[in-house]
C-alpha positions as protocol buffer text, in pm:
chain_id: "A"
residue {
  index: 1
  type: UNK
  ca { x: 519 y: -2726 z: 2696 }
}
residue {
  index: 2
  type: UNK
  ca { x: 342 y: -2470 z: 2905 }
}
residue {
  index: 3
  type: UNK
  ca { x: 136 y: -2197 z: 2801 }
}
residue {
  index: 4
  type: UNK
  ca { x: 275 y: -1878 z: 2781 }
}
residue {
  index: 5
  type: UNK
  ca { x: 94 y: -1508 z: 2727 }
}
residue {
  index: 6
  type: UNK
  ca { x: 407 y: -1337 z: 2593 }
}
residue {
  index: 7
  type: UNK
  ca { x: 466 y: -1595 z: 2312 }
}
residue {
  index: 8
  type: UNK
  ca { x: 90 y: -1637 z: 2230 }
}
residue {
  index: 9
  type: UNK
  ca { x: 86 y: -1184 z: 2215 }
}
residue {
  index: 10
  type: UNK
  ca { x: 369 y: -1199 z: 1966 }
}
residue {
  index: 11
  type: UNK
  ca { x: 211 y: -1498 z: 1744 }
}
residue {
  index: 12
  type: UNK
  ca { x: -73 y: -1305 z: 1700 }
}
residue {
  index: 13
  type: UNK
  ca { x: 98 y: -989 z: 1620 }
}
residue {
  index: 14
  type: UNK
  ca { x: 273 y: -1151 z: 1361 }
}
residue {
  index: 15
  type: UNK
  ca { x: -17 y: -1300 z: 1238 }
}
residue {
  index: 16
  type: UNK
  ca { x: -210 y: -1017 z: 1223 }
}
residue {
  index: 17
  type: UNK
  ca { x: 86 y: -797 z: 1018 }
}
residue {
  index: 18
  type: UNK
  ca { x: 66 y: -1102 z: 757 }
}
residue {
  index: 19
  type: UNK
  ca { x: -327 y: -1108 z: 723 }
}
residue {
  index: 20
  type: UNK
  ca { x: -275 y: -712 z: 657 }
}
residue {
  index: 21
  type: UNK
  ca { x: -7 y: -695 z: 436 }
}
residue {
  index: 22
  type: UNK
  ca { x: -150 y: -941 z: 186 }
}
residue {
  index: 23
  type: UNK
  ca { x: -428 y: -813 z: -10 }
}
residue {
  index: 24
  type: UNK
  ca { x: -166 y: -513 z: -70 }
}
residue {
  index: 25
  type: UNK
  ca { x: 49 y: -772 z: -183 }
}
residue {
  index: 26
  type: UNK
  ca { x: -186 y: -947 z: -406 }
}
residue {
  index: 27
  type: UNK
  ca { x: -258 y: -545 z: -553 }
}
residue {
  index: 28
  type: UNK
  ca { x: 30 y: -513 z: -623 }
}
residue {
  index: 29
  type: UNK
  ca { x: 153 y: -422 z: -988 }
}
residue {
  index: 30
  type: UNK
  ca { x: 458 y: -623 z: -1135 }
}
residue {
  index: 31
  type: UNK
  ca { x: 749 y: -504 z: -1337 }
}
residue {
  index: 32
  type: UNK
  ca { x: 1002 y: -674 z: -1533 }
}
residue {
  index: 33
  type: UNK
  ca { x: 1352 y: -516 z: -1668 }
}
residue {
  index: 34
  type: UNK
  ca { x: 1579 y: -761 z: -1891 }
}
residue {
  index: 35
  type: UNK
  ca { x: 1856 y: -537 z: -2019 }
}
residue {
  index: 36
  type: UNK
  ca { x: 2166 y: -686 z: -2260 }
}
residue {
  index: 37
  type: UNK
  ca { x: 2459 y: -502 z: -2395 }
}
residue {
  index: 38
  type: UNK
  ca { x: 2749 y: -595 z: -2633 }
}
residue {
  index: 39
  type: UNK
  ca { x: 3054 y: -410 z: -2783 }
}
residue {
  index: 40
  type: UNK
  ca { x: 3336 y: -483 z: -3035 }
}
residue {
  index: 41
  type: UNK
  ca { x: 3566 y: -374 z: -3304 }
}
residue {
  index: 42
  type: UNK
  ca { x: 3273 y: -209 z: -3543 }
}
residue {
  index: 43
  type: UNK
  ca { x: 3039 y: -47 z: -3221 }
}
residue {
  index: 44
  type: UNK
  ca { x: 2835 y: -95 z: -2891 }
}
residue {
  index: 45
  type: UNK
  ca { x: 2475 y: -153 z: -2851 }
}
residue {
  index: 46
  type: UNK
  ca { x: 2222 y: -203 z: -2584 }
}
residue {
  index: 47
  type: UNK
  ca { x: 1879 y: -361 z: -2562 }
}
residue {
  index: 48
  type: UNK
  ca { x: 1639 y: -288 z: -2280 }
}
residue {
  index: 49
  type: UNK
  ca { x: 1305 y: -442 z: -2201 }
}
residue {
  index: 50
  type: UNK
  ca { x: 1042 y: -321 z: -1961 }
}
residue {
  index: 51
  type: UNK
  ca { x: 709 y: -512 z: -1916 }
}
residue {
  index: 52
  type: UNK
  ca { x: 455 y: -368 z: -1692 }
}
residue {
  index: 53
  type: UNK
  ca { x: 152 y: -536 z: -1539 }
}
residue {
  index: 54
  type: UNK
  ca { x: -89 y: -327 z: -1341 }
}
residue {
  index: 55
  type: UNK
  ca { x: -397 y: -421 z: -1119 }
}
residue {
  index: 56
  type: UNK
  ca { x: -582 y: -410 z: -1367 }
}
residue {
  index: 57
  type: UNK
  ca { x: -471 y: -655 z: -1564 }
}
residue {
  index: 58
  type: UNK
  ca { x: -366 y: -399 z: -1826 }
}
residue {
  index: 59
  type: UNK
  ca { x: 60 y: -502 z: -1933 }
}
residue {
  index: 60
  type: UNK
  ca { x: 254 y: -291 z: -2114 }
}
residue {
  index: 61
  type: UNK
  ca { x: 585 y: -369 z: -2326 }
}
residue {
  index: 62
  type: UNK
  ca { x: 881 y: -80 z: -2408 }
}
residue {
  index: 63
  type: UNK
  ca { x: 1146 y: -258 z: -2579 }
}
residue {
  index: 64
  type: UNK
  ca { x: 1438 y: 13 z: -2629 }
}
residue {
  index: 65
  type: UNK
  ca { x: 1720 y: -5 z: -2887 }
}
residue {
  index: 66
  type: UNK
  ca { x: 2068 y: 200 z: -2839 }
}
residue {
  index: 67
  type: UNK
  ca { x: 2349 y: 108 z: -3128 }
}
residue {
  index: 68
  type: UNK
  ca { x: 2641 y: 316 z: -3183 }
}
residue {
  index: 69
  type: UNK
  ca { x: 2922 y: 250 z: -3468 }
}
residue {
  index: 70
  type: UNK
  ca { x: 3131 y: 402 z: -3750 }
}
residue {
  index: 71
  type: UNK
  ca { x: 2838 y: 570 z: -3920 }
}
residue {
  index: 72
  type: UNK
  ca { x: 2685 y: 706 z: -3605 }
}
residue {
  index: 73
  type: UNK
  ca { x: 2425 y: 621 z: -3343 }
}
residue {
  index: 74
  type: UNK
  ca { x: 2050 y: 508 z: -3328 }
}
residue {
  index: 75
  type: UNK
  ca { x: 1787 y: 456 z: -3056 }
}
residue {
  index: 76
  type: UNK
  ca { x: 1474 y: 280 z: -3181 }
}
residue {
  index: 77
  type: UNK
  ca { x: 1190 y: 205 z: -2936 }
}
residue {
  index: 78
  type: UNK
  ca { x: 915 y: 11 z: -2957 }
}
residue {
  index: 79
  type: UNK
  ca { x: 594 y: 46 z: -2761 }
}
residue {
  index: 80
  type: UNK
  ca { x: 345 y: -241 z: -2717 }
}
residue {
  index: 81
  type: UNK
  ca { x: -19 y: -268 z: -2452 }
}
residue {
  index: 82
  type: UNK
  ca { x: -219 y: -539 z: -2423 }
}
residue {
  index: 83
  type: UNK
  ca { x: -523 y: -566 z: -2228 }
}
């Protein structure tokens, strides 16, 4: 295999794009969303879950309720942090 200058330029361009990008990575705050949802004969409802984790290593929790039926409809939430 020889040595070649244009294949050596683009390794280290694409080398130097990955040393970059990751500490912005690694910064990077992570979500989660977990949503289920059911209906029959007597009503619907819906559950939703959001966790947040920041850089800080602060996470938050909203757990939402929706129900709807007969006798009407209800939204309970829920708010949780942990640090």
């Amino acid at each position: 295999m020889t040595f070649s200058f244009s294949r050596a330029a683009v390794t280290a361009a694409a080398s130097l794009g990955v040393l970059l990008a990751a500490p912005a990575a690694a910064q990077a705050d992570a979500r989660y969303l977990h949503s289920d949802a059911s209906s029959g004969a007597h009503g619907a409802s819906l559950h939703i879950r959001v966790a947040h984790a920041d850089r800080h290593g602060r996470v938050y929790f909203v757990d939402t309720y929706y129900r709807a039926g007969p006798d009407g409809a209800t939204v309970h939430r829920t708010y949780s942090r942990a640090r």
